[in-house]
N, C-alpha and C positions, 0 to 999 in steps of 0.2 A: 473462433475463440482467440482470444488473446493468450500472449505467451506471458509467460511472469516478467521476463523480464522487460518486455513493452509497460507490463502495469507497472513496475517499479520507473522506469523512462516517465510515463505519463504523469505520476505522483511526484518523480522529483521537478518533473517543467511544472507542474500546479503550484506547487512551493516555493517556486521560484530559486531551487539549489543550483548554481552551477557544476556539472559535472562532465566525467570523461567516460568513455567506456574502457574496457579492459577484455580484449578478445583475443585472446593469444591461445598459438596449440596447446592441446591437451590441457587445459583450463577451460573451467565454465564461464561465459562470460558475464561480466558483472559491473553496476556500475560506482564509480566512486564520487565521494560529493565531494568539490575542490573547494575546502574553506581557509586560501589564502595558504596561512600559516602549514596546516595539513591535508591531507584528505585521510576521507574513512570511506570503510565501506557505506552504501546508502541501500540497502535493503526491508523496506516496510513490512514486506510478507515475514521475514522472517526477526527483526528486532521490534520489541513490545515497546522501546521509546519511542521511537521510529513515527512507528503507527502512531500513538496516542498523540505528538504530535501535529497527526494530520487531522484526528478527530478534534482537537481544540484549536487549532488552525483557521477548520473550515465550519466549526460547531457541527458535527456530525452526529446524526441520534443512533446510539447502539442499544441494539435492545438482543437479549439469548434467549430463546425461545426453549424450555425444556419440553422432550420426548417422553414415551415411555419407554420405559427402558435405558434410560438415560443421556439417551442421543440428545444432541444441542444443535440448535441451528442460528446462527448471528445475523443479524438482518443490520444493515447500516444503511443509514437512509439521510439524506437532504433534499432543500426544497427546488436544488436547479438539479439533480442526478438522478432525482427518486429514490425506488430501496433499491435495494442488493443482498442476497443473501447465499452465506454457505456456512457449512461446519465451521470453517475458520474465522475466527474473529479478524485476524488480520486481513484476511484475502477479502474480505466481504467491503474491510474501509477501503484496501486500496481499488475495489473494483467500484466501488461510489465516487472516490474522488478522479479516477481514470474518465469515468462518465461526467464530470462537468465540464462545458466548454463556455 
């Protein structure tokens, strides 16, 4: 299984962001996108711009699947990664775009 933070690594090389990591004691490590001027943090799992950027980036088909009982499942799919699906809508893009090469 991949860790989040390789799927977030993997998502910002697809994008083409340049970035640094941030691994220092007693912090999580995290990666930051170096854009010149500043950086920020660069985490798709967890920021909804983020992501939606990769979905129009790479044209990515999301589709949420309702349960019953109201569980939801996010399938995000292209045509060189395939699908991908989890609960999370985020985790579901970044694990599609982590899968193209």
């Amino acid at each position: 299984m991949t860790s989040d933070l390789e799927l977030v690594r993997l998502c910002a090389e697809r994008m083409g962001i340049k970035f640094r990591l941030r691994d220092e004691p007693g912090e999580p490590p995290m990666l930051f996108a170096d854009y010149g001027s500043h950086d920020e943090i660069y985490d798709p799992l967890t920021d909804d711009a983020q992501c939606m950027a990769l979905v129009k980036h790479f044209g990515i088909d999301l589709l949420c699947e309702s349960r019953v009982g109201g569980d939801r499942e996010w399938i995000a799919a292209h045509h060189i990664s395939g699908a991908f699906a989890d609960k999370d809508a985020n985790r579901a893009v970044c694990m599609c775009v982590a899968g193209m090469e």
